[in-house]
N, C-alpha and C positions, 0 to 999 in steps of 0.2 A: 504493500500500500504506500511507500514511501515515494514521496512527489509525486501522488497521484492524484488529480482531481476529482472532485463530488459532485458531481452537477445533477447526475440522473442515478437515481437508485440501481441501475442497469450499470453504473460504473462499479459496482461493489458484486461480486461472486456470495454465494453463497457461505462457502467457507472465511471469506470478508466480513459480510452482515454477521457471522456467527460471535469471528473473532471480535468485532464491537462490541457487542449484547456483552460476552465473557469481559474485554475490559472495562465497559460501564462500573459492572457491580464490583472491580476492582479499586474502580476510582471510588464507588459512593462508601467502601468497607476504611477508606481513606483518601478523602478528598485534596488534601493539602500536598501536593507532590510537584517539586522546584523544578520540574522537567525543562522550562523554556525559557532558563536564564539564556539574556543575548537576544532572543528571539521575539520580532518585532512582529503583529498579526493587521490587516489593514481591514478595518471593520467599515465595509461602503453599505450604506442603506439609502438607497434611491428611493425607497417608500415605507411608511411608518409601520412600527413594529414595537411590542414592548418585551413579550417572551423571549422571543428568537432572539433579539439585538442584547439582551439583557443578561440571556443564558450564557448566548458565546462570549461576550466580554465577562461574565465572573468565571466560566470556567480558564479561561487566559488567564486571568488574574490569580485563579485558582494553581496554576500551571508555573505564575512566575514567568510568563511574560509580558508584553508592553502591549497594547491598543492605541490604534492612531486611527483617523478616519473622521466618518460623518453620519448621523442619526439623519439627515434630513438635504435633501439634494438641491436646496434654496443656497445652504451652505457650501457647494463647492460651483467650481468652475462649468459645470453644465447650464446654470443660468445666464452665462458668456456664450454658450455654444460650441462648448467642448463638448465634442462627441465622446461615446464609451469605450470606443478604439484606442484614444488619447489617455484619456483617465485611466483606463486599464494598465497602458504601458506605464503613465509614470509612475502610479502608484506603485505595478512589479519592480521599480527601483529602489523603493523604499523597505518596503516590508519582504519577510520569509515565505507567506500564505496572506490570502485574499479570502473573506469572505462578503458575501453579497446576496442583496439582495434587489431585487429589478420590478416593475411596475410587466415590463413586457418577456413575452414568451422567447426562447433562444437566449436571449440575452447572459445568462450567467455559460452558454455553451460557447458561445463568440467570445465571452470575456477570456476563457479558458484557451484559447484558442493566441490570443495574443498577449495572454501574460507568460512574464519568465517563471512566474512562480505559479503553485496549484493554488488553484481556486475552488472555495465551497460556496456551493449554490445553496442561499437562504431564501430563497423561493424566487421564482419568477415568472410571473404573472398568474396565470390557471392553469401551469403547466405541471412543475414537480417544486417538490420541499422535504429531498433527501433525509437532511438530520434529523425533520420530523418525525420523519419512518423508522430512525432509527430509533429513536427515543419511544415512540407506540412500542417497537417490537422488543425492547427491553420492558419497558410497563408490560405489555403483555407475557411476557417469559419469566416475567417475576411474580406477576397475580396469577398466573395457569398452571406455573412450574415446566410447562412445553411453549412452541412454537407451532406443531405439527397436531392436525387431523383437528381443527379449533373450528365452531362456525360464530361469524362474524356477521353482525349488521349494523350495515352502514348506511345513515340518516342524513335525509337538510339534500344540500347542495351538490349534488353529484357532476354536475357538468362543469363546473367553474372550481371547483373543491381542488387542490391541487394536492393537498395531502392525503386525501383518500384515492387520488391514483395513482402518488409511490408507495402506500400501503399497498396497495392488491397487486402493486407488481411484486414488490420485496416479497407479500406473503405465498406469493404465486408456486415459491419453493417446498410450502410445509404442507400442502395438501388439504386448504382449509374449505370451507363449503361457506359461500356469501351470501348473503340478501341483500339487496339494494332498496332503500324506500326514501321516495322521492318523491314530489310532484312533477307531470311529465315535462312540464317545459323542464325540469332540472334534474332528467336521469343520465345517469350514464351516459357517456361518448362511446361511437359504437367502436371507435379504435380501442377502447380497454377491453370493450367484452370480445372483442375478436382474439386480442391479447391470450385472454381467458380460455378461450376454446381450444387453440391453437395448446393451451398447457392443461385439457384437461380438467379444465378446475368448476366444477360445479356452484355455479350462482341461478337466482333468481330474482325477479325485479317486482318490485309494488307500488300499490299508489296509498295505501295506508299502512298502521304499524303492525294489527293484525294479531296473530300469534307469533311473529317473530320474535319478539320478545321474549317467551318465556322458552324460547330451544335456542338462543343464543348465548356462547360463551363470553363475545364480546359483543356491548353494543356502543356504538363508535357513534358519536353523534357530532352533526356539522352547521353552522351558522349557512344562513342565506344572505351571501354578501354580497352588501347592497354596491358598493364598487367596483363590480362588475357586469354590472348592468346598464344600458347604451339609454333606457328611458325609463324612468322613476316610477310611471306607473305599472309595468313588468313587473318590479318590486315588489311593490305595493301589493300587488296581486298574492304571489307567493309565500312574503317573508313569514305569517306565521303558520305555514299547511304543516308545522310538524310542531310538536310543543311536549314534553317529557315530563313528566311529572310522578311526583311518588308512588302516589296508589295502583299508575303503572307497573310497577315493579314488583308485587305483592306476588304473584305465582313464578318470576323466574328463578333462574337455575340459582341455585345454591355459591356458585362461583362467578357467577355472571359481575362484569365490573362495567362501568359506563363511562367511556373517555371520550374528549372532546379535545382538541388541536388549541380552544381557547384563541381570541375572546368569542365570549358567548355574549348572546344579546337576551335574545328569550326562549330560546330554544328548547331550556331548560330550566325548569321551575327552580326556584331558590329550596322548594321543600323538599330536595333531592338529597341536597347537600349533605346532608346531617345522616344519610341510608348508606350503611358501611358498603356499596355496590360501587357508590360513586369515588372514583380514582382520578377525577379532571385536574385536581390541585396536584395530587402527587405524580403525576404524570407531566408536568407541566415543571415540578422541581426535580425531575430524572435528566431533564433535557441537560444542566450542567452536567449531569455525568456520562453521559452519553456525549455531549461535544469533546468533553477532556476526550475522550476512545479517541472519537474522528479527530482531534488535530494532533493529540500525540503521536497518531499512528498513519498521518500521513510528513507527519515533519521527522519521523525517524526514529522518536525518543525514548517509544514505548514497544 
């Protein structure tokens, strides 16, 4: 994995993702590990973010390296009309690694493409959000005790959701059986389910929550993000067709955990909170230890 870029979950083998999942819970049995003295990280965020931008910069700091960069793209020289060509390269002059994150699709693939140094993709656009995935698939390997033969439903925003399609690629490996429950303007792209068939992998799609719920191991639940929508009232139409709430949870599985990528809007009643099922917070504090994996172990050090 060393100097290797993260862009698409498809950049990481199976035996890769495994080895992450195993260093995660290395790092979280001991967080504090001086691995990246010297070592400078260029943290670009072209669009706001509070997890993700938050995560990687404490696990660096966790790590004993430096952060240099920008939370917000007003701040750097793209309001001049620097292209990402530009920015790319000089920042590769500055920093070890590059992480980023982009409003548009391609974009963290291109960057990768003309920096000297690897680059991690923190999401860009409705396309992929790697680390995400990784961090789900250690939450989930730590709440299931497995990876493999798991069935999963996954809620809200299927088409724009960029996390939930390096989820079902990453899990594509462990042999899991999916649901998909969406409103239809917001189901799956038929390039993932092609993906799917092509490996095998048993899904099905709905227009409500049904009994999925109580025969799922995970239920994966997604915002309908209003920022991705080209006219307001599209939105409007959709944002609340899916809304989770306690008394739903009364008949499922005994193991069943309910994760969410965060932030949530309303997707998810507040009265959830407190149902030892729900694992959206602690999944959301895993992601430091799953980024310590991904940047220790693409800069060499672990």
């Amino acid at each position: 994995m060393k100097g290797k870029s993260l862009v698409s979950i498809t950049d990481f083998s199976k035996n890769e993702i495994l080895r992450i999942v195993d260093l995660a819970a290395d790092f979280e049995a001991n967080p504090n590990q001086k691995l990246l003295d010297g070592k400078v990280v260029a943290s670009l965020f072209f669009e706001p973010s509070t997890r993700t931008r938050l995560s990687f910069e404490t696990a660096i700091n966790r790590l004993g390296g430096r952060v240099v960069g920008f939370s917000d793209s007003s701040s750097s020289s793209t309001t001049k009309g620097e292209t990402l060509k530009d920015t790319t390269i000089m920042v590769s002059n500055y920093a070890d690694l590059i992480v980023m994150r982009h409003p548009y699709e391609g974009s963290a693939r291109f960057a990768s493409e003309v920096s000297s140094v690897p680059v991690i993709n923190a999401g860009d656009g409705a396309n992929q959000h790697p680390s995400q995935t990784l961090l789900d698939l250690y939450s989930i390997k730590k709440t299931q005790g497995t990876l493999n033969n798991l069935t999963i439903a996954i809620v809200g925003d299927l088409k724009y959701g960029r996390t939930v399609h390096s989820l079902l690629m990453a899990m594509s490996h462990f042999n899991p059986v999916f649901h998909f429950i969406s409103p239809i303007e917001l189901k799956m792209p038929d390039e993932y389910k092609i993906f799917l068939k092509n490996r095998n992998i048993k899904f099905e799609e709905h227009i409500e929550f049904g009994e999925t719920i109580n025969e799922a191991d995970i239920l994966y639940m997604t915002r309908v993000q209003k920022e991705r929508f080209a006219e307001p009232m599209e939105y409007e139409k959709v944002k609340n067709a899916f809304i989770l709430k306690n008394a739903m949870l009364s008949r499922s599985k005994d193991n069943l955990k309910v994760l969410h990528p965060l932030p949530r809007v309303n997707e998810i009643h507040e009265d959830v909170d407190n149902n030892l099922k729900a694992y959206y917070f602690q999944q959301a504090k895993n992601g430091v230890f799953t980024r310590m994996a991904i940047i220790s172990s693409i800069l060499g050090v672990k």
